[in-house]
N, C-alpha and C positions, 0 to 999 in steps of 0.2 A: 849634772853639768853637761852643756852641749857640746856636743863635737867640736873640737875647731881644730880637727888636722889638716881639712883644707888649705888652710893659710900657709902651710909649709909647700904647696903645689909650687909650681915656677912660676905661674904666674904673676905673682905676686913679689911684692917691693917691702922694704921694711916697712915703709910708710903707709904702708895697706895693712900688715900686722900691728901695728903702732893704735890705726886709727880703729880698727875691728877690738883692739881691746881697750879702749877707752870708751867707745862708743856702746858695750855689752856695760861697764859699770856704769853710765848713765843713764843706761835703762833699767838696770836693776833698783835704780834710784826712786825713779821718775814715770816706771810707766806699770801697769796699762793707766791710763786716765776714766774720769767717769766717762759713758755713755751717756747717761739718761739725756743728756740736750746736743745732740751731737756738735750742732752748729759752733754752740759756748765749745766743747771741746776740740772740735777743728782748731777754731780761733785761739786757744788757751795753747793747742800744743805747738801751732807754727809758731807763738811767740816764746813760749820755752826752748822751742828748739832752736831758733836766730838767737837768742838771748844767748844760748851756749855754746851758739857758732859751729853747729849740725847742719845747717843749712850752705853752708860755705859749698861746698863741691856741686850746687846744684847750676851756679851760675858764675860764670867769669868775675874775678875783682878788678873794676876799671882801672883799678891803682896801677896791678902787675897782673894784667890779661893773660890765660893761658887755657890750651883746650879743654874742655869738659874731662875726667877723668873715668870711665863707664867703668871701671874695677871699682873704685871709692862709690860711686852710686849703684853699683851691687851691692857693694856690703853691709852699704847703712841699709839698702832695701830688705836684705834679707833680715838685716840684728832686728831692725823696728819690728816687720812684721811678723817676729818670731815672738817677740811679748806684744804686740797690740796692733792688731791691722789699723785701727783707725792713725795711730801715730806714723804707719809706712802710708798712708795713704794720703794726710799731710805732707811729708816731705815731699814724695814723689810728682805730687801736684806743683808744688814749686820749681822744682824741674822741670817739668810738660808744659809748665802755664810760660814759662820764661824761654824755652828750648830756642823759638822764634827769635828772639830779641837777642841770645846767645850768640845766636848764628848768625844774624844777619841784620839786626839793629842797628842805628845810627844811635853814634853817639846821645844826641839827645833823647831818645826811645830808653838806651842802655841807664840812664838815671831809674829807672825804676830798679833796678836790678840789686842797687845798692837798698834799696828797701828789704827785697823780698829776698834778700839775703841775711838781713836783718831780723826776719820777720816781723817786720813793720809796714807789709803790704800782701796781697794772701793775692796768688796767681790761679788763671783758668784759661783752657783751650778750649777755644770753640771751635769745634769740625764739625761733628755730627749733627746729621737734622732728620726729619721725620723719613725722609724719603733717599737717605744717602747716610749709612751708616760707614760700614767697608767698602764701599762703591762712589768715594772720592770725588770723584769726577761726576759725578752725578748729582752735584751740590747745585740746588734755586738760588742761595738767599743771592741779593746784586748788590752792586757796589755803584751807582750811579754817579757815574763823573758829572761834577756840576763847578761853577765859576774859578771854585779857591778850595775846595775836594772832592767827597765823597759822601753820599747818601746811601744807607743799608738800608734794605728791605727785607725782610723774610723771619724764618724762625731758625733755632740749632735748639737741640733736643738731647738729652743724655750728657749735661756738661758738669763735668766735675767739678764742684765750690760755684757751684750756681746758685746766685742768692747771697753769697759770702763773700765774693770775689772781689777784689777791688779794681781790677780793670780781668779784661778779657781778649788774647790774641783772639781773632775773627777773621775768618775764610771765609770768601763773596766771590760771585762772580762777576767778573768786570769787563770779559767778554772778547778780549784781544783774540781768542781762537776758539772753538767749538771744545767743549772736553776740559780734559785736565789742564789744558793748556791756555784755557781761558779764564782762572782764579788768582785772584792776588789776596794776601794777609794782611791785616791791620790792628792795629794799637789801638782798643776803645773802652778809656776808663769808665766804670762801674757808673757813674753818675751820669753820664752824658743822656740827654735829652732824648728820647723817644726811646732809649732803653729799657727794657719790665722785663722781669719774672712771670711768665705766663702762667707758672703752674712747678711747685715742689714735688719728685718724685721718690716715692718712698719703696725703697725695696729690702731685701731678706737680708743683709749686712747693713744694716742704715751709714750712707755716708749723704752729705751734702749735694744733691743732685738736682737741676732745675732745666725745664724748658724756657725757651728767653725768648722774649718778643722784640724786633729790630722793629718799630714804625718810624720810618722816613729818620734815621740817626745819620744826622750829617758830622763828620769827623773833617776835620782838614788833611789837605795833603799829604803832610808831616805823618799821618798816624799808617800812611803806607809804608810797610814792612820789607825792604827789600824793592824789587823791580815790579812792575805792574806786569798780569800774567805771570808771576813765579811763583804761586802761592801751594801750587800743588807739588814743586819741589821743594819749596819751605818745608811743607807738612811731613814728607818721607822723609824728608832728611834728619825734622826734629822725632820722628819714629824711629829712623835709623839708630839716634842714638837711645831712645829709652825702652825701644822693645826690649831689648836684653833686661832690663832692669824690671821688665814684668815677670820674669822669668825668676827673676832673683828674690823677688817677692812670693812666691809662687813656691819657691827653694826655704825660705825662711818659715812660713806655714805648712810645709810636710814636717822640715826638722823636728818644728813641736809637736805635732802627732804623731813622729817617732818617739821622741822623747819622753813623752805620755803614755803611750802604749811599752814602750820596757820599765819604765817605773808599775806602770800595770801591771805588768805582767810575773815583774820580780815580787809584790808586795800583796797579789790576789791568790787566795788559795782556790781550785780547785780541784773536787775528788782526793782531797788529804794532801795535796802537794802545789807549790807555785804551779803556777799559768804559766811561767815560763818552763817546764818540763816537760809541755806538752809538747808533742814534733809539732802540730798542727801549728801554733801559736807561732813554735820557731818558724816556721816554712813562712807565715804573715811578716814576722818582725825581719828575716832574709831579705824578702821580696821590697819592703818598704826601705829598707836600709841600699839596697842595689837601687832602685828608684834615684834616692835622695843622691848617691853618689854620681849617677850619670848624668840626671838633671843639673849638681852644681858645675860636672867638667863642660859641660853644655853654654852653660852660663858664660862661666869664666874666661873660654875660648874666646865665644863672641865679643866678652867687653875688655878681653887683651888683643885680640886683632884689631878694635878700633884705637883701640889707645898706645898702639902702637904702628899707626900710621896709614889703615887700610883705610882709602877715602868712603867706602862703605860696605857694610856688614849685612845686606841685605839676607841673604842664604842662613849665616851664621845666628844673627840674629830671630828670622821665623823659625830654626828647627830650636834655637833655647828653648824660646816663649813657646812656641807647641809642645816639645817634650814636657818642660818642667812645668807646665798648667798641666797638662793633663792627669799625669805623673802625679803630681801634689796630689788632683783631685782621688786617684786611688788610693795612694797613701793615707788620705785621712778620711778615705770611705773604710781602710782597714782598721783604721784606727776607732772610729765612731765602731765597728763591730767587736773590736775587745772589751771597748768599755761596755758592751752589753746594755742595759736600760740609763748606765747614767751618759751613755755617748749619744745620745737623744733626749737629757733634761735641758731644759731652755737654762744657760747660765753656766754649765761645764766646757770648760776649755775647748774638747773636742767637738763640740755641738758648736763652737763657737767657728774655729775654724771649717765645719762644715759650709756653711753660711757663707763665709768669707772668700772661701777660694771658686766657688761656683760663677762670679761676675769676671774672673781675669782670664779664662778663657773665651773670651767674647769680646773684652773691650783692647784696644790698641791692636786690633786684628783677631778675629774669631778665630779659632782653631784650624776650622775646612777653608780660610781663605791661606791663613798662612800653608797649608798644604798646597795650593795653587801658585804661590808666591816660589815654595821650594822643588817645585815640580820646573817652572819656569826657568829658574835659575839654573837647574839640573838640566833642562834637556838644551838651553841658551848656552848654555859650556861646552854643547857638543860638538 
């Protein structure tokens, strides 16, 4: 049984214990799902999950709009990905792909929303390109003002539900200023003409990943997001709100390599007595359990300061996501070494989470950048 004395923390509202325990018996239901095609399985669980109204917190309901809640998107991050990264990686997507349109959509942009809340539309964020990963501002692709819109040209690289996606927020430069201050975001469904898949990329947690090709995609003016040149406070602002929820994802895969590693260690004998007798063993399951508890006050800090009213979380948000990535990543490098040769058979839980947590410190700000982000802010305060 996992922990959940978390939830009795202050941060938290009945409505957040309410939803953390219904959302734990729906995954006991319902998950993990096959791999073997990941794509069918992307596709299969964001509609399971809109189906069963898991998806609801990820975007405003136009009916009775109200702010994102970043505590209820921690905790479904952490439940999912503590039985099945690929199912946290679903939701989360829906979040990230919508973040834009949440924020700063027109009403007519916001009709998708009721889809992919639905899951009856499958969202993606386009930032990243070959040559502009964490370095924003450093973004090619253009956005070429022409009679009645815009014209994209260039490529993004590393986009999550690439290939899958049914439309894609898109960051171009459209040139109002030199820098970050010369990009604006756009609304560009999946089909639209001069759109392709350059190329599927397959890595060591297989998730849905594709480089895109933009040749000459003229979108009208309507699919601008917000103000022309805001596009790079678009993008921070919709980070502002799910870094933390990397974090929390991040918190949900150590849990189960804690959890693995003391059922291990209570049920493996060695030298005539439980693994758990060993000091050594204890001195491992100590350190993993301190881990996991600092990384979630970490978390939950950050996504109760925005949720309760801080116009942004930037500081609080990079030291989550860098502790509880890294953090997890020890945790379940301890974990992979209790279980001895089966924490390295392809198919064992922790060989599973091995794999999995290695991509979140790196994507939605790499670790050494968020260093640089909480260095700034720290000596900005001075």
């Amino acid at each position: 049984m996992p922990d959940r004395s978390f939830l009795s923390w202050p941060f938290f509202e009945d409505r957040h214990r309410t939803f953390a325990e219904n959302l734990e018996a729906w995954c006991e239901k319902n998950l993990p799902v096959g791999h073997s095609d990941v794509d069918a399985a992307c596709r299969e669980l964001v509609a399971k999950l809109g189906r069963d109204g898991w998806l609801k917190p990820t975007a405003p309901d136009r009916a009775n709009p109200s702010p994102l809640d970043v505590r209820t998107l921690c905790i479904a991050r952490e439940t999912l990905a503590r039985h099945d990264g690929l199912a946290d990686f679903a939701f989360a997507m829906q979040g990230l792909g919508t973040g834009a349109l949440s924020l700063f959509g027109t009403p007519e942009q916001k009709q998708w929303l009721d889809k992919t809340r639905a899951g009856k539309a499958i969202a993606a964020f386009a930032l990243s390109e070959p040559r502009s990963g964490s370095d924003v501002a450093n973004t090619d692709m253009t956005a070429r003002r022409d009679s009645d819109g815009f014209v994209l040209t260039g490529e993004k690289t590393w986009i999550s539900n690439g290939g899958i996606a049914d439309f894609y927020v898109t960051f171009a430069r459209t040139g109002e200023a030199p820098g970050a201050k010369g990009l604006s975001a756009f609304l560009v469904p999946a089909e639209t003409a001069g759109l392709g898949v350059a190329e599927r990329i397959e890595v060591i947690a297989p998730h849905p990943l594709a480089r895109l090709s933009f040749n000459g995609v003229r979108v009208p003016a309507s699919a601008l997001i917000g103000e022309a040149g805001a596009g790079f406070r678009i993008a921070m602002s919709v980070l502002d709100v799910f870094r933390s929820t990397v974090g929390a994802a991040a918190l949900g895969f150590a849990r189960r390599a804690l959890d693995e590693s003391v059922a291990r260690a209570a049920t493996r004998e060695l030298f005539g007595a439980p693994m758990a007798e060993l000091q050594m063993v204890q001195g491992h399951i100590a350190d993993m359990a301190l881990d996991v508890d600092a990384a979630a006050l970490l978390v939950y800090r950050a996504a109760w300061t925005k949720d309760t009213g801080a116009a942004r979380v930037t500081r609080e948000a990079a030291m989550a996501k860098l502790y509880a990535t890294d953090r997890a990543q020890a945790v379940i490098d301890k974990a992979v070494q209790l279980h001895g040769g089966d924490g390295v058979r392809k198919g064992h839980v922790v060989e599973g989470l091995y794999r999995e947590i290695r991509a979140l410190r790196i994507y939605e700000g790499a670790s050494d950048v968020q260093k640089v982000v909480i260095a700034r802010q720290v000596l900005g305060a001075q």
